[in-house]
C-alpha positions as CSV (number, residue, x, y, z in Angstrom):
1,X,107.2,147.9,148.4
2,X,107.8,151.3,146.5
3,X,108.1,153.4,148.5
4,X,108.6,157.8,147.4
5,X,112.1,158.4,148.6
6,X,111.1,161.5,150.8
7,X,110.4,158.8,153.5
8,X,113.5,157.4,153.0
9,X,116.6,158.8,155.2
10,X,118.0,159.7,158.2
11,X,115.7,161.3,160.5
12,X,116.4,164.6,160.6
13,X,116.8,164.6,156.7
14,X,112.8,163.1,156.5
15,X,111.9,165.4,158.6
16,X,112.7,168.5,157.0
17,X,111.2,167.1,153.5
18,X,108.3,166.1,155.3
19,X,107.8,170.0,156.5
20,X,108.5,171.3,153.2
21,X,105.4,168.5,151.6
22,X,103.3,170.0,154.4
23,X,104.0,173.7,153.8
24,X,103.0,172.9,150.1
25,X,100.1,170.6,151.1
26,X,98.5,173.3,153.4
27,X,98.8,176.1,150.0
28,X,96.6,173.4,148.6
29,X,99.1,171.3,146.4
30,X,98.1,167.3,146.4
31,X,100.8,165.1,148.3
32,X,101.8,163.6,144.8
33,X,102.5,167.6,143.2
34,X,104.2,168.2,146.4
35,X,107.1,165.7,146.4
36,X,110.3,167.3,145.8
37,X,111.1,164.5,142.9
38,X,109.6,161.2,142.0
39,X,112.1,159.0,143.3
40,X,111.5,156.1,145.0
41,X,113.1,153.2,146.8
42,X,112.5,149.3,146.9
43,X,111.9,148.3,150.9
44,X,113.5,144.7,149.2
45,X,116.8,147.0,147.8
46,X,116.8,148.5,151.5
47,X,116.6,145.4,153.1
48,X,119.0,146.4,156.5
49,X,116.7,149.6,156.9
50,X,113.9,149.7,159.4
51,X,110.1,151.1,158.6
52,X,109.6,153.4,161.9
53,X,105.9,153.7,162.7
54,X,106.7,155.9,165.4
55,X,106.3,159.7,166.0
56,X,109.3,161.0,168.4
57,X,110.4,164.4,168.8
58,X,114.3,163.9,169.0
59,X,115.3,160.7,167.7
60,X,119.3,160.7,166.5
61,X,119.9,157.8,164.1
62,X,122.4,158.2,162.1
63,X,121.8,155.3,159.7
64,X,119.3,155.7,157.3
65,X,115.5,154.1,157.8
66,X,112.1,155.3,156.3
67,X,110.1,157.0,158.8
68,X,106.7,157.3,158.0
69,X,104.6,159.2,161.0
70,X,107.4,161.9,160.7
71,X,104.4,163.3,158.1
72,X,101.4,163.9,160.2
73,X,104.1,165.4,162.8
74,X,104.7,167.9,159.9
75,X,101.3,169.3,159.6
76,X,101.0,169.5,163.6
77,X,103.5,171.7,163.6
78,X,101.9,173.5,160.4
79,X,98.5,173.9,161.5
80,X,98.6,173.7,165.6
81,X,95.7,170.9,165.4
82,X,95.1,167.9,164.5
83,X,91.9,168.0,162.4
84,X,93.2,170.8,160.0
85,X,91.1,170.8,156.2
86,X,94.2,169.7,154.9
87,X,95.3,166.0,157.1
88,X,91.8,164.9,155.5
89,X,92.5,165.3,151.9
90,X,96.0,164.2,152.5
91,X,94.6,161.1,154.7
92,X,92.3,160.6,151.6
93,X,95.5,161.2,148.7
94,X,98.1,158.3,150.6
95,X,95.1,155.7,151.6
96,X,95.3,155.0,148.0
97,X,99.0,154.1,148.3
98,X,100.7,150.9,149.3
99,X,102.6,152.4,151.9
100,X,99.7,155.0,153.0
101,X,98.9,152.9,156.4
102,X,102.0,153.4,157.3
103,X,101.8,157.0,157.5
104,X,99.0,156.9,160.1
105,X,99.9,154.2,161.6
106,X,101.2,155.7,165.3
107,X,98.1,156.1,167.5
108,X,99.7,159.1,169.7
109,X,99.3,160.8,166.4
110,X,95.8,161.1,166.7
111,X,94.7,160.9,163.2
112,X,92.0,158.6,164.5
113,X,91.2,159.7,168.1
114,X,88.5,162.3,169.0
115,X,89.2,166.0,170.0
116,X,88.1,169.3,171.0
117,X,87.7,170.0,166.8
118,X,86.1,166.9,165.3
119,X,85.2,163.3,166.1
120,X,87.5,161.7,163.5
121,X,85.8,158.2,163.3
122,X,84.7,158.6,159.5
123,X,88.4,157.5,159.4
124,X,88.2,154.0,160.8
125,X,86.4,152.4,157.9
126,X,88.9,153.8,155.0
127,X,91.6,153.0,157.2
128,X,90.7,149.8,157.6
129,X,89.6,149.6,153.8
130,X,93.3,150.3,153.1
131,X,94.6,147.7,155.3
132,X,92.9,145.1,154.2
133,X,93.2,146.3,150.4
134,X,97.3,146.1,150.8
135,X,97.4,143.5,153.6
136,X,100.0,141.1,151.4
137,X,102.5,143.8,150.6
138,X,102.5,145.1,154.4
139,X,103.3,141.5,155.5
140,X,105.8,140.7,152.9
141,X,107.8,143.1,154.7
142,X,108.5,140.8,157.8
143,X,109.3,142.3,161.2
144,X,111.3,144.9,160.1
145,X,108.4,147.3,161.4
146,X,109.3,149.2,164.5
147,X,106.1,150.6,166.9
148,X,105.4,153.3,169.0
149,X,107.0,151.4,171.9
150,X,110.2,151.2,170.1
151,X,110.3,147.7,169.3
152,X,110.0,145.6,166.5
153,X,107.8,143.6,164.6
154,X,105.9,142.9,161.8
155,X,103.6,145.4,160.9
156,X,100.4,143.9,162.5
157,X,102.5,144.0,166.0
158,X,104.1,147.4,165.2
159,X,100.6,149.3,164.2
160,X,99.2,151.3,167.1
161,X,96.5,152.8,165.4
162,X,95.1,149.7,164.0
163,X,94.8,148.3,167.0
164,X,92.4,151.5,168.2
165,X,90.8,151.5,164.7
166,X,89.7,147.8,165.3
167,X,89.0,148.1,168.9
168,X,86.6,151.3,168.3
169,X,84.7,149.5,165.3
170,X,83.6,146.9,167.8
171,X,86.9,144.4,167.9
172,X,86.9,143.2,172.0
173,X,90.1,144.1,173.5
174,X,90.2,140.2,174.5
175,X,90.8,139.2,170.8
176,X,93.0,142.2,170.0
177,X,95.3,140.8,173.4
178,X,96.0,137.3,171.4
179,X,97.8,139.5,168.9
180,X,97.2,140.4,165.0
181,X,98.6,138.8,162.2
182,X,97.3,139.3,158.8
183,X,95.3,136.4,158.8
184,X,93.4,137.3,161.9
185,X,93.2,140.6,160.4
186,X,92.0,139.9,157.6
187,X,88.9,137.7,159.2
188,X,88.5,140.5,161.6
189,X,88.2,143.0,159.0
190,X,85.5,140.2,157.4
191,X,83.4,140.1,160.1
192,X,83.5,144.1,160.6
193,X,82.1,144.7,157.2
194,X,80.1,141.5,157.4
């Protein structure tokens, strides 16, 4: 997977990229026109380096990983809330991208969850949509995916928010207990849109 390089570092480095995208974001720059550079990096060239799908507020790695949720962290901090005008056009920009799951993939996040500003479920159908669309890619990656309780996985075991997405579209919490793969996703996701 290609992945821009702003995702791409030590933690503390992506973080501080990720507020400068944000600040640039909220003055009403696309994601894309916001990147510092077009650089990117190959997840298969970065093969020893973990895809975090975790949000924490003082994490000290030292190696470098790509850490995705480190994003929507950014703009809480931006705009105080988590509905702002500006997390749906960037929700809309990256849902296009590969990678753009991976972004909103940490369900303490609450990109999809309900709050005192706006019942976000017009997300769970475009997130889902996205899933499915780049399904293969997100499973070529293996378990190299590591989840909001710090573990890791493949990406259908890492993903929070898909769990909540697919759960809140009408997915029992029965089936979602045997596990996901991307198989059973994708015949989920088949029987969801029916």
């Amino acid at each position: 997977m290609i992945i821009p390089a702003v995702f791409y570092g030590r933690y503390t480095e992506v973080k501080a990229r990720t507020e400068k995208i944000v600040s640039s974001v909220l003055k009403g720059k696309s994601f894309a026109d916001s990147l510092p550079d077009r650089r990117t990096v190959d997840t298969s060239v970065a093969a020893s380096s973990y895809l975090n799908l975790l949000t924490h507020r003082d994490i000290s790695i030292v190696q470098s990983h790509f850490h995705f949720t480190l994003l929507r962290s950014a703009l809480i901090e931006a705009e105080g809330a988590p509905d702002a005008p500006a997390a749906d056009r960037l929700f809309a920009e990256l849902l296009d991208k590969e990678w753009g799951p991976l972004v909103f993939a940490d369900m303490q996040d609450g990109w999809f969850a309900s709050s005192f500003i706006s019942d976000n479920a017009h997300r769970l159908r475009p997130y889902l949509d996205s899933v499915n669309r780049h399904s293969r890619v997100l499973d070529r990656e293996g378990a190299r995916f590591i989840g909001s309780d710090g573990r890791l996985g493949s990406f259908w075991q890492a993903n929070s928010a898909l769990r909540f997405v697919l759960e809140a579209s009408g997915v029992s919490s029965e089936v979602l207990a045997r596990g996901l793969t991307a198989q059973s996703f994708r015949a989920l996701y088949a029987g969801l849109i029916g």
